[in-house]
PDB file of the backbone (N, CA, C, O) and the ligand in Angstrom, with CONECT records:
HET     ZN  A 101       1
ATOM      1  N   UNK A   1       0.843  -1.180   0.000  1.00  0.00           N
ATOM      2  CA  UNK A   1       0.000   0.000   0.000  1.00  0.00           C
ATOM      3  C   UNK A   1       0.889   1.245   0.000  1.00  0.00           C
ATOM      4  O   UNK A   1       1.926   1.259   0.663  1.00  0.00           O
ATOM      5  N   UNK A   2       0.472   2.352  -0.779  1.00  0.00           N
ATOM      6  CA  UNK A   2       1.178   3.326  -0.831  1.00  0.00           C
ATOM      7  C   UNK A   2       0.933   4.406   0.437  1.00  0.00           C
ATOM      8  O   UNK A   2      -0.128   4.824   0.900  1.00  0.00           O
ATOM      9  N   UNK A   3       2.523   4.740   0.876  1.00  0.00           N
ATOM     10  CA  UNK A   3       2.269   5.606   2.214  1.00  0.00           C
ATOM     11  C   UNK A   3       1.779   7.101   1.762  1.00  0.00           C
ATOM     12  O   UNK A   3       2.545   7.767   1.065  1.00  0.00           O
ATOM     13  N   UNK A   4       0.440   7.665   2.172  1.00  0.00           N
ATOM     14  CA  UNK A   4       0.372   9.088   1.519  1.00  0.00           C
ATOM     15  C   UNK A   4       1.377  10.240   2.131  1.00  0.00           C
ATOM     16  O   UNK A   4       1.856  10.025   3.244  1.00  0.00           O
ATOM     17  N   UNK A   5       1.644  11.218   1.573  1.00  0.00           N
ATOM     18  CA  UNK A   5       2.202  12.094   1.496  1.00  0.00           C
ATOM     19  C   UNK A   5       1.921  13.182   2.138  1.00  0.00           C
ATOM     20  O   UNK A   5       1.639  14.053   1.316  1.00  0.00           O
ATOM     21  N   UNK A   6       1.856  13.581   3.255  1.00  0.00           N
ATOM     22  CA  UNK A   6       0.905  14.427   4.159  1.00  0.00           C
ATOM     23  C   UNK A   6       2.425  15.890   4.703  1.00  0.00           C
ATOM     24  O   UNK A   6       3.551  15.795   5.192  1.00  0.00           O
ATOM     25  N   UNK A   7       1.578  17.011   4.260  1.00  0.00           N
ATOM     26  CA  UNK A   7       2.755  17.880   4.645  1.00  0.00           C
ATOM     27  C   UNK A   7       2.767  18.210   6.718  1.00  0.00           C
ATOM     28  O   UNK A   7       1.877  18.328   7.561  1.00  0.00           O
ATOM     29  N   UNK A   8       4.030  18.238   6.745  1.00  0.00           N
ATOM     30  CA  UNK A   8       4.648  17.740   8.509  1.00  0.00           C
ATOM     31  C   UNK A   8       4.797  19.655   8.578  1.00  0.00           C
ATOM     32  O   UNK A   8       5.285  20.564   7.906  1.00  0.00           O
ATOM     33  N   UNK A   9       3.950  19.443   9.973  1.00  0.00           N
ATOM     34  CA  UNK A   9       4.345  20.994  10.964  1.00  0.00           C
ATOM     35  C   UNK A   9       5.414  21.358  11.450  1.00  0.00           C
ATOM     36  O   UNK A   9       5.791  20.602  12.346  1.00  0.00           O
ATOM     37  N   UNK A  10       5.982  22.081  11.274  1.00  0.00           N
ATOM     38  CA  UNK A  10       7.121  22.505  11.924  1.00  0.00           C
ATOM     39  C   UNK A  10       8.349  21.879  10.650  1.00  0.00           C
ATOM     40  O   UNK A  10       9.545  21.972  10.924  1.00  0.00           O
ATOM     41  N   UNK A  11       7.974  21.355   9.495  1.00  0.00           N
ATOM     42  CA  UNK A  11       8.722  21.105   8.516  1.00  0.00           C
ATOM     43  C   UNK A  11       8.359  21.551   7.228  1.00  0.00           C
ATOM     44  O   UNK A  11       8.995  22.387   6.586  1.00  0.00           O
ATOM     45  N   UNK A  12       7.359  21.000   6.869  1.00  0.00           N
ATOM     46  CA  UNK A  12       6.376  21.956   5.478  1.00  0.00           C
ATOM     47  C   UNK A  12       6.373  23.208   5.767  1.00  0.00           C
ATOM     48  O   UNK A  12       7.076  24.055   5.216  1.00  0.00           O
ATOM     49  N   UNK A  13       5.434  23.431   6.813  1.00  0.00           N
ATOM     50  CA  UNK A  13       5.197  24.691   7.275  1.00  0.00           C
ATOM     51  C   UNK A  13       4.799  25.373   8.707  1.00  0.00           C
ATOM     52  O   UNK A  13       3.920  24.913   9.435  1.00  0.00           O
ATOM     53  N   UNK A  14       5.453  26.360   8.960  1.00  0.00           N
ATOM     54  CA  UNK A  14       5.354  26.738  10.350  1.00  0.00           C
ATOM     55  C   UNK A  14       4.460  26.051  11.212  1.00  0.00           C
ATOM     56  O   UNK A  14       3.440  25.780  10.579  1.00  0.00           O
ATOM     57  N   UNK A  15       4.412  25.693  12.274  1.00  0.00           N
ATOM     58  CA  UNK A  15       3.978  25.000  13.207  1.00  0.00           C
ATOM     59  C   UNK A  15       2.526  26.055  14.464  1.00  0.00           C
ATOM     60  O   UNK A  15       1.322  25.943  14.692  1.00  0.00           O
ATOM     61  N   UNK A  16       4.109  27.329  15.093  1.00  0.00           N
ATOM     62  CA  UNK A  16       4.120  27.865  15.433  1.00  0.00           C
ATOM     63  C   UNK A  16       3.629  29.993  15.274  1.00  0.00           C
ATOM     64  O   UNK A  16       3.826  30.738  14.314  1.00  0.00           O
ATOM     65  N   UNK A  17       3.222  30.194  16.139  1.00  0.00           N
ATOM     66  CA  UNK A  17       3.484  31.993  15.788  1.00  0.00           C
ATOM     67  C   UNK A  17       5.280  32.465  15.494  1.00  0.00           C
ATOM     68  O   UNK A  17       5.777  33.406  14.875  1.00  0.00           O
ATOM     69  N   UNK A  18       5.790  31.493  16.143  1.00  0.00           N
ATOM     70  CA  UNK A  18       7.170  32.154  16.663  1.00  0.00           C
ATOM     71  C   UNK A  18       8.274  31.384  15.347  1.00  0.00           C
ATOM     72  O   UNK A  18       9.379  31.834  15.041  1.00  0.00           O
ATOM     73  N   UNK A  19       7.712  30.330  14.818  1.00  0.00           N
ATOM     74  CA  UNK A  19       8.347  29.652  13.665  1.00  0.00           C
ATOM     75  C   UNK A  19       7.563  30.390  12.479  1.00  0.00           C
ATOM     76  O   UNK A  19       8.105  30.428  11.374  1.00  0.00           O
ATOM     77  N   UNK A  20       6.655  30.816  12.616  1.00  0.00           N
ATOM     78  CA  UNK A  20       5.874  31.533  11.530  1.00  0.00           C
ATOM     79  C   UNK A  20       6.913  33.162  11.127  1.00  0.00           C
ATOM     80  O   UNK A  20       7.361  33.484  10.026  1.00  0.00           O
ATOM     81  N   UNK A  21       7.023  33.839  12.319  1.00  0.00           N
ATOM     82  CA  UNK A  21       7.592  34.940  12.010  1.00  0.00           C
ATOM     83  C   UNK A  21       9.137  34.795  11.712  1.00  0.00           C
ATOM     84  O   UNK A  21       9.775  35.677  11.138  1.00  0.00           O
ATOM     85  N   UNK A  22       9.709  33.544  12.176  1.00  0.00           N
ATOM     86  CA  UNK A  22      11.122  32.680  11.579  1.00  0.00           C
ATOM     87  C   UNK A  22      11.372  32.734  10.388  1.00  0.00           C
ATOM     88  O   UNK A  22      12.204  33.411   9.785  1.00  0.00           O
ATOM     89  N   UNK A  23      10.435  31.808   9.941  1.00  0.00           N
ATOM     90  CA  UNK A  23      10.294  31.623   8.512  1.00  0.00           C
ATOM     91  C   UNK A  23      10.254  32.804   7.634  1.00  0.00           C
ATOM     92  O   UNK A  23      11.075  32.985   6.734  1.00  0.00           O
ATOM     93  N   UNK A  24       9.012  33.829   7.990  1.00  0.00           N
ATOM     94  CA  UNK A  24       8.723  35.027   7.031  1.00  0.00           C
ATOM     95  C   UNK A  24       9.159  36.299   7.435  1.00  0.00           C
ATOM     96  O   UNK A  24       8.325  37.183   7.240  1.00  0.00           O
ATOM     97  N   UNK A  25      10.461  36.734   8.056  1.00  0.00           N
ATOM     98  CA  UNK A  25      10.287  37.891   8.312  1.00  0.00           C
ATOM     99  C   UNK A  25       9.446  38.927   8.088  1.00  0.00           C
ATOM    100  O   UNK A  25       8.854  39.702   8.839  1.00  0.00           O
ATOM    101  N   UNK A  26       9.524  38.747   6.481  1.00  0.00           N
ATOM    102  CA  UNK A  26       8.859  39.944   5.280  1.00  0.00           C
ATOM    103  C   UNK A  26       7.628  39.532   4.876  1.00  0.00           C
ATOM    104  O   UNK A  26       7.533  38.318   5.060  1.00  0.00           O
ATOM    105  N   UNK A  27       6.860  39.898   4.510  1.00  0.00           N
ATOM    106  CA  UNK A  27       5.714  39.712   3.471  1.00  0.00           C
ATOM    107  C   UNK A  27       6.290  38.930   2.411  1.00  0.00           C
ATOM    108  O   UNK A  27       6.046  37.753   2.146  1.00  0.00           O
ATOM    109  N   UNK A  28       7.077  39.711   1.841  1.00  0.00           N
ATOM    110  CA  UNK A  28       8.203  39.362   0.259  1.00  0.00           C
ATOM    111  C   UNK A  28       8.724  37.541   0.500  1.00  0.00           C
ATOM    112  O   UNK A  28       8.713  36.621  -0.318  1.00  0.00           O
ATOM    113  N   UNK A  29       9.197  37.562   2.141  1.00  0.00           N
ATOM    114  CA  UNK A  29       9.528  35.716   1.932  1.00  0.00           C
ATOM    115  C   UNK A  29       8.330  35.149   2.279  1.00  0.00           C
ATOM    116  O   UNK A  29       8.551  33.943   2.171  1.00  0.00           O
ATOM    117  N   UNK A  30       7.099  35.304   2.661  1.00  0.00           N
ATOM    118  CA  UNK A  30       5.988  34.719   2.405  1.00  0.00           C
ATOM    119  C   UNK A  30       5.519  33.900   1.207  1.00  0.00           C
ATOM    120  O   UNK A  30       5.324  32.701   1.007  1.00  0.00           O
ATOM    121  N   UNK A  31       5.374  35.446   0.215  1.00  0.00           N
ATOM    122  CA  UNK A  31       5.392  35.377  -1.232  1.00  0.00           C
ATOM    123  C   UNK A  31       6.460  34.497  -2.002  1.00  0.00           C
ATOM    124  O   UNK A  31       6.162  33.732  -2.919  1.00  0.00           O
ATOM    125  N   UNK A  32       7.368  34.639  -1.658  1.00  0.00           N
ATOM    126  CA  UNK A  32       8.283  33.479  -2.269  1.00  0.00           C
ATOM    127  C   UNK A  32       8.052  31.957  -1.978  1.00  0.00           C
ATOM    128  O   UNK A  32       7.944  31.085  -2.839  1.00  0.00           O
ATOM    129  N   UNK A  33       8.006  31.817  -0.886  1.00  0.00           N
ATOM    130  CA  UNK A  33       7.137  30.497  -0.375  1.00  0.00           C
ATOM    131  C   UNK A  33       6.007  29.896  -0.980  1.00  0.00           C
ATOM    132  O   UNK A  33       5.855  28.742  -1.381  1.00  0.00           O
ATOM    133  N   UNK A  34       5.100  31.043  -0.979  1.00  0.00           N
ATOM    134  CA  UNK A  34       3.574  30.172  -1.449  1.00  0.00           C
ATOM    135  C   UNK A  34       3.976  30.425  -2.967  1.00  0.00           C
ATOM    136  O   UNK A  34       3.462  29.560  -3.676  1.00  0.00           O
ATOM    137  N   UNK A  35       4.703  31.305  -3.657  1.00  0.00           N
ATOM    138  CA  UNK A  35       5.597  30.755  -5.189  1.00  0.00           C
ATOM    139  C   UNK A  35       5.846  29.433  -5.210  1.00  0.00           C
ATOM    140  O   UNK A  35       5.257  28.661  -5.966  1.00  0.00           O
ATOM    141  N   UNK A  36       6.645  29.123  -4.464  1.00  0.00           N
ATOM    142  CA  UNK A  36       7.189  27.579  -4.239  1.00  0.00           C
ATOM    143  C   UNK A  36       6.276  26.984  -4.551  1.00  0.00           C
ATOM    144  O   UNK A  36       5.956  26.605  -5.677  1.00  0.00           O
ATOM    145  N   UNK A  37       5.773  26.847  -3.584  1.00  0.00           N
ATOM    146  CA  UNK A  37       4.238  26.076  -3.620  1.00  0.00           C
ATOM    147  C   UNK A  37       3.571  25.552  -4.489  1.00  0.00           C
ATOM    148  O   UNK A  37       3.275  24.359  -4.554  1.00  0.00           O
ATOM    149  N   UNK A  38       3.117  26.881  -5.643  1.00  0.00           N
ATOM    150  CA  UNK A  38       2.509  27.173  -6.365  1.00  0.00           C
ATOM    151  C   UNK A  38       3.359  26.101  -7.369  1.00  0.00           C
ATOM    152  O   UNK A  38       3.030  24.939  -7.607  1.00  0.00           O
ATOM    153  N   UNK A  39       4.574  26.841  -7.902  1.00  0.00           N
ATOM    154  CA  UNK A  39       5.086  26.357  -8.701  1.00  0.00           C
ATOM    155  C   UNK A  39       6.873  26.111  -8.376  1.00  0.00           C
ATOM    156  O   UNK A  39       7.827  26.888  -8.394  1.00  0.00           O
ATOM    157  N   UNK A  40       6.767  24.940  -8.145  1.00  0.00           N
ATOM    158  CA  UNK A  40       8.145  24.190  -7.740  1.00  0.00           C
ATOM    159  C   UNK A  40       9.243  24.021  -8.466  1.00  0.00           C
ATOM    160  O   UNK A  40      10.393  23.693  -8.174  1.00  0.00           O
ATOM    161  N   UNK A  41       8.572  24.366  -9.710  1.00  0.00           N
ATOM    162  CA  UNK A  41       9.879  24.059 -11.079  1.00  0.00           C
ATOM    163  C   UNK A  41       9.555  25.485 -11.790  1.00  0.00           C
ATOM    164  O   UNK A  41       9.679  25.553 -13.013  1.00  0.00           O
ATOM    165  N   UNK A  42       9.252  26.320 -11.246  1.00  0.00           N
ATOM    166  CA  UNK A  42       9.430  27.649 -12.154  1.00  0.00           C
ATOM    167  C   UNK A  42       7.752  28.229 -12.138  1.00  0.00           C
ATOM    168  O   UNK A  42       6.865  27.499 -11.696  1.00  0.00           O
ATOM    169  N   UNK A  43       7.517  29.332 -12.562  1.00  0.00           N
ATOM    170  CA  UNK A  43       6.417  30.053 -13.162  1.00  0.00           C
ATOM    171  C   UNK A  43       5.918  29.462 -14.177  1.00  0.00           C
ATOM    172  O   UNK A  43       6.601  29.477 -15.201  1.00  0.00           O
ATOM    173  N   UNK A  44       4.774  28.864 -14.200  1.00  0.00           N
ATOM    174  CA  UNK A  44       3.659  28.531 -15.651  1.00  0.00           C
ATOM    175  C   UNK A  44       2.542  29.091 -15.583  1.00  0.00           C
ATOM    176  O   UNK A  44       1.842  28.916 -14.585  1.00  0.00           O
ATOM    177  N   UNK A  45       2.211  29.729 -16.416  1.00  0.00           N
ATOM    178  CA  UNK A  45       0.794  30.403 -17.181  1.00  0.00           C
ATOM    179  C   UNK A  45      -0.205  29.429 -17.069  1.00  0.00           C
ATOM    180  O   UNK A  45      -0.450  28.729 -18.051  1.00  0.00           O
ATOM    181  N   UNK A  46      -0.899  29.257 -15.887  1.00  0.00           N
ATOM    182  CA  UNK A  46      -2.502  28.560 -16.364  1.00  0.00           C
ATOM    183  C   UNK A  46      -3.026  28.905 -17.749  1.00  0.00           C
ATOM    184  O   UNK A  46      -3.329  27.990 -18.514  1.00  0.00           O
ATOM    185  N   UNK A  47      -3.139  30.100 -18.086  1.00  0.00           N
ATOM    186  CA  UNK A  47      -3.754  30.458 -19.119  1.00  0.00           C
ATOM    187  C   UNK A  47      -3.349  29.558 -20.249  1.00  0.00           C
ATOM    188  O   UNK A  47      -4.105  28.906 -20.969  1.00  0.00           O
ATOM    189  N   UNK A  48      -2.004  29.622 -20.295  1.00  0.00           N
ATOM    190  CA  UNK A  48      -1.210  29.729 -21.939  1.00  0.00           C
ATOM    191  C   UNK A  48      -0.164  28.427 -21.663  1.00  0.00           C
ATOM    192  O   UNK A  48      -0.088  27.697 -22.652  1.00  0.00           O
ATOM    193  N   UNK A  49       0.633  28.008 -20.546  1.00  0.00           N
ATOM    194  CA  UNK A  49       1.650  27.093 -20.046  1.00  0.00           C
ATOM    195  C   UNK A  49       2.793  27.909 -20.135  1.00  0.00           C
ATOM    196  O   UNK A  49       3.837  27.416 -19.707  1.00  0.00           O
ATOM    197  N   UNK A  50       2.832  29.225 -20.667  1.00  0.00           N
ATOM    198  CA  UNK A  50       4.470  30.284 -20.820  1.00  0.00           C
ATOM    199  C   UNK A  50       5.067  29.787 -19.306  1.00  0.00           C
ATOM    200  O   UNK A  50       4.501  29.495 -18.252  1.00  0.00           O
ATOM    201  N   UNK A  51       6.394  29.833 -19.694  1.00  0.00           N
ATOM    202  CA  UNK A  51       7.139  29.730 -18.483  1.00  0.00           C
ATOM    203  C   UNK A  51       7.296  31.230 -17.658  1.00  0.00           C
ATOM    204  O   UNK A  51       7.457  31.239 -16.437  1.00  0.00           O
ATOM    205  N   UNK A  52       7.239  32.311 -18.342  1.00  0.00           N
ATOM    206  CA  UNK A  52       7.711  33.275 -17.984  1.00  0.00           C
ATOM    207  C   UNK A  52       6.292  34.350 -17.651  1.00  0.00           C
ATOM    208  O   UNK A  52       5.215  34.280 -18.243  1.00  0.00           O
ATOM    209  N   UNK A  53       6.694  35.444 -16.412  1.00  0.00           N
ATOM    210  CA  UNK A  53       6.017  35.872 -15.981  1.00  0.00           C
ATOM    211  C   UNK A  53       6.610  37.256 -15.302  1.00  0.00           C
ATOM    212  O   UNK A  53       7.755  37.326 -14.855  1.00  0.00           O
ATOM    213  N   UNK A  54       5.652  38.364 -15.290  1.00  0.00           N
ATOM    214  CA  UNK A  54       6.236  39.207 -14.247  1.00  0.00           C
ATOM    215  C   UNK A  54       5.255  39.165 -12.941  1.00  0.00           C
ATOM    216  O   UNK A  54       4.095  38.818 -12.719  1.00  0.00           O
ATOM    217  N   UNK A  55       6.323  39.692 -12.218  1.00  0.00           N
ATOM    218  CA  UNK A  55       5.700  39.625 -10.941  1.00  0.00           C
ATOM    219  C   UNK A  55       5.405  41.263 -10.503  1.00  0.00           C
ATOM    220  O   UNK A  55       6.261  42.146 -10.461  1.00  0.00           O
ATOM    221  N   UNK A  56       3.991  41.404 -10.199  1.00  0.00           N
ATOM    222  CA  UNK A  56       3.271  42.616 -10.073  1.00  0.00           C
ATOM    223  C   UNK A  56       4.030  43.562  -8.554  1.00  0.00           C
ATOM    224  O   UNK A  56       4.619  43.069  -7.592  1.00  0.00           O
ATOM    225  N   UNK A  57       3.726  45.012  -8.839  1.00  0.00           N
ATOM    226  CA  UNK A  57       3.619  44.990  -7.565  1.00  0.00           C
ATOM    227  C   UNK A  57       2.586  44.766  -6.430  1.00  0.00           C
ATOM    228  O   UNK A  57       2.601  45.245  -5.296  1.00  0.00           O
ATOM    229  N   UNK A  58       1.723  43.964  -6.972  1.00  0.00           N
ATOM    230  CA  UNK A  58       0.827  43.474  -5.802  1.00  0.00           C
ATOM    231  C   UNK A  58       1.231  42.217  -5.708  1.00  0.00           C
ATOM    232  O   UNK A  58       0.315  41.423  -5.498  1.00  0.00           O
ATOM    233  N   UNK A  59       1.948  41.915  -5.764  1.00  0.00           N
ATOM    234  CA  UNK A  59       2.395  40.579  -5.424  1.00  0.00           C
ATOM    235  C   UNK A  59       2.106  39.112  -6.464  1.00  0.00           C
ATOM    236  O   UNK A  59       2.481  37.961  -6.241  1.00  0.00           O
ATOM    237  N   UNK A  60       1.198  39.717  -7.811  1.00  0.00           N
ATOM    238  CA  UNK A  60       0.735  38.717  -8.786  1.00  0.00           C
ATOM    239  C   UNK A  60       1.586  38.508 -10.182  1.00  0.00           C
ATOM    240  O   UNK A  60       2.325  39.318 -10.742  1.00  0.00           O
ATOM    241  N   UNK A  61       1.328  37.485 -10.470  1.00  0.00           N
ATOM    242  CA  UNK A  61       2.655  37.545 -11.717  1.00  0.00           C
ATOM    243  C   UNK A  61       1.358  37.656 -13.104  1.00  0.00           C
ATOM    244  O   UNK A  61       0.250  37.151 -13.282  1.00  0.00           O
ATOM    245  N   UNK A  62       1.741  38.065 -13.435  1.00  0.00           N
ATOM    246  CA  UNK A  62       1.422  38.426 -15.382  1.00  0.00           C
ATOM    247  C   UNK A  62       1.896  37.309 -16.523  1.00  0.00           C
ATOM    248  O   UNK A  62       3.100  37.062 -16.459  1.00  0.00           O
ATOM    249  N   UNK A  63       1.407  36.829 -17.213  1.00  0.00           N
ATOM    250  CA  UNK A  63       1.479  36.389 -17.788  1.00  0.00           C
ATOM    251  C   UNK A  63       2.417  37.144 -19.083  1.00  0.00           C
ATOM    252  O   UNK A  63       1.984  38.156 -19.633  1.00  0.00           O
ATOM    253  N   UNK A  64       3.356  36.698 -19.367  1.00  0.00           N
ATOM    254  CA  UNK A  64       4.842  36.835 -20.569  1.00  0.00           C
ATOM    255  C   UNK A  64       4.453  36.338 -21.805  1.00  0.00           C
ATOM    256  O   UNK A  64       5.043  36.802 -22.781  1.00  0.00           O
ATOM    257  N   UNK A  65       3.326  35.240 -22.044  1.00  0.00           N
ATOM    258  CA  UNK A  65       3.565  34.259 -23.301  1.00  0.00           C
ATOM    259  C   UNK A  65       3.062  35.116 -24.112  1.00  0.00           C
ATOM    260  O   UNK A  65       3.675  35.026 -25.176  1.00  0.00           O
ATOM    261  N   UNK A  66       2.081  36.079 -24.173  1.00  0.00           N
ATOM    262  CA  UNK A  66       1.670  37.096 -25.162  1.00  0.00           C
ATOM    263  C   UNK A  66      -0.126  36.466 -25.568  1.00  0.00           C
ATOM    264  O   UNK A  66      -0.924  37.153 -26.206  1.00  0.00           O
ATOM    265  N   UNK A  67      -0.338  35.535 -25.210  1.00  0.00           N
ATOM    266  CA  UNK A  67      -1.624  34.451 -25.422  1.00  0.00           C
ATOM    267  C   UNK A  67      -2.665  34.813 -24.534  1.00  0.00           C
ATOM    268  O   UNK A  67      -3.851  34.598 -24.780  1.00  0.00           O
ATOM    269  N   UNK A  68      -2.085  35.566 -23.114  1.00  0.00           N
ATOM    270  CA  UNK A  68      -2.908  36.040 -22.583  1.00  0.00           C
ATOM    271  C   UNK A  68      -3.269  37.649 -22.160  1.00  0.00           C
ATOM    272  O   UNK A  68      -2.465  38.577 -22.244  1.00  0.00           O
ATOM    273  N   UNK A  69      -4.549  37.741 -21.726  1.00  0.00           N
ATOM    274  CA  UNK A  69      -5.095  39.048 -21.470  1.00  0.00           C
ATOM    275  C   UNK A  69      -4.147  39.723 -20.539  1.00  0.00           C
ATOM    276  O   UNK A  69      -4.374  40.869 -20.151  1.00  0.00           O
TER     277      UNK A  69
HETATM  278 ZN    ZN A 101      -0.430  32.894 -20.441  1.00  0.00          ZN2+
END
């Protein structure tokens, strides 16, 4: 039987208030994190699959491939 894959506290992700503010000083390493997350091997376009993207100053990335709005 296959063992599932369950993300671990205090290893995936903060556990704690005090490992929370560890982890993220900034807003900005937040955002890099749930990037991760998001996308583990780089930026992809739901829209279009472009690899490339800018990243807003609100914190959202734009789509690069030209395919999208
Ligand atoms: Zn796109």
């Amino acid at each position: 039987m296959a063992e599932s894959i369950r993300p671990v506290a205090g290893v995936d992700y903060p556990s704690r208030l005090a490992e929370l503010r560890s982890w993220f000083p900034a807003d900005a390493d937040c955002v890099d994190y749930l990037d991760w997350l998001r996308w583990p091997d780089g930026f992809a376009c739901p829209g279009c699959g472009a690899g490339r993207g800018w990243l807003g100053g609100d914190g959202r990335r734009r789509c690069q491939g030209g395919g999208c709005p």
